[in-house]
Residue, then its C-alpha position, 0 to 999 in steps of 0.5 A: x523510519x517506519x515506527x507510526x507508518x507501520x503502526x498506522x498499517x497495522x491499525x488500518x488493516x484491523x479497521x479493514x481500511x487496507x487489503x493486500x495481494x495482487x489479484x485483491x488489490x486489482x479486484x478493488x482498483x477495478x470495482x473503484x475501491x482503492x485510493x493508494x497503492x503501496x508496493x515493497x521495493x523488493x516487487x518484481x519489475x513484472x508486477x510493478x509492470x502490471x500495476x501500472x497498467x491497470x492503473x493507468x487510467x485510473x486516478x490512482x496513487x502508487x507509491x513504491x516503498x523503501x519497506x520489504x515484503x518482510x518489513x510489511x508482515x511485521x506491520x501488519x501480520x502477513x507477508x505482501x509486496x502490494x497494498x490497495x489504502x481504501x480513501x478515507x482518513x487514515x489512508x490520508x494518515x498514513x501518506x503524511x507519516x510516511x513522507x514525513x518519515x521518509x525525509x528523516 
């Protein structure tokens, strides 16, 4: 699993459809940038807390991963536990290869 997700990643961050880090990611959630969030199943509770919060009343989807924070920096060359998809196709692409992969 991971070869077109990652791939897919590595393509949105070079077209700047894809940020990353918390206070990045908030900033963006916060100014209505962010459709999708992406987190590493290695988060801690307490940042998986905080995102939820500033999302609550948002609609925003967050999606925990079975990817680490390593797998993530191979994907897109830096290490991060939390990615903001900016809305647009490839944000759309990327769910659809990761829900297809997920059931392989």
């Amino acid at each position: 699993m991971g070869n077109n997700f990652g791939s897919l990643l590595g393509l949105s961050r070079k077209a700047n459809f894809l940020n990353y880090g918390f206070e990045t990611v908030k900033s963006l959630v916060l100014k209505g940038e962010v459709k999708v969030i992406l987190i590493t199943y290695d988060i801690s509770d307490k940042t998986k807390k905080e995102i939820n919060y500033f999302i609550k009343d948002l609609s925003i989807r967050l999606i925990e991963t079975e990817y680490s924070m390593e797998d993530i920096g191979v994907f897109i060359g830096k290490k991060t536990k939390i990615i903001g998809l900016k809305d647009g196709g490839l944000t759309d692409k990327i769910i659809s290869i990761y829900n297809l992969e997920k059931k392989d």
